[in-house]
N, C-alpha and C positions, 0 to 999 in steps of 0.2 A: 224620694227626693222631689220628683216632679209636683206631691200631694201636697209637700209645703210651700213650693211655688206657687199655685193655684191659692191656696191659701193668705200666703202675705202681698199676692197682688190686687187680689178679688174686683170685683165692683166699685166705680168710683162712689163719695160718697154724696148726699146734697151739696158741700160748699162746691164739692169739683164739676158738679153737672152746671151748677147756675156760672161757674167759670167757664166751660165752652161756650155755654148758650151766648152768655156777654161775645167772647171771640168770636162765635157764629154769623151773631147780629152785626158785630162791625165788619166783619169779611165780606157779605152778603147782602147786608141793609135788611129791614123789617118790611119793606116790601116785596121781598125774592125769596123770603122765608118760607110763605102758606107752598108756594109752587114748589120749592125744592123738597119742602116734606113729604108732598104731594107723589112728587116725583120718587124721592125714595121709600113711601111705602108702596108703590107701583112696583118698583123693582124690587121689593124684599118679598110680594105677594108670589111676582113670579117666578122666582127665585125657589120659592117653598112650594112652587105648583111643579114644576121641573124638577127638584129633587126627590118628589112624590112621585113621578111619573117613569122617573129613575130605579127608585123601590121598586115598582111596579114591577116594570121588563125586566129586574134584575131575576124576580119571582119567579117570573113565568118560563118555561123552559125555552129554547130555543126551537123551533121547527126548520128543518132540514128542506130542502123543494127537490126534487129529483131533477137529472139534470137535463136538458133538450134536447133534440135528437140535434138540432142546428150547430150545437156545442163542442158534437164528436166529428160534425163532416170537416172534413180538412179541406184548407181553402188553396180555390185555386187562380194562380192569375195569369190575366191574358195577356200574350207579348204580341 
């Protein structure tokens, strides 16, 4: 079921892309345009460097540290 939702929702098509754009341009004006793009490929790059990086350590095993002697002494306090 979910493979024909994927399906009948898909991708907008050209008239619907040049219909945000217009909404875009009037929310924003064509001068707030270059920088907001700007901006959100900034954050889609990092976005894809952080979930990269994600992969990564999920890969890699875990290392364990053994634990400090400071860890086991039991504290004591002065009255």
């Amino acid at each position: 079921m979910d493979f024909m939702l994927n399906i009948a929702v898909g991708m907008p098509g050209p008239f619907e892309m040049v219909i945000i754009l217009v909404v875009v341009m009037l929310l924003f004006g064509a001068k707030r345009l270059p920088g907001l793009s700007r901006s959100l490929g900034k954050s889609l790059s990092e976005f894809k460097r952080g979930k990269e990086e994600g992969l990564k350590s999920a890969d890699e095993p875990e290392k364990i540290e053994p634990e400090s002697k400071s860890d086991k002494e039991p504290v004591v306090s002065e009255k």
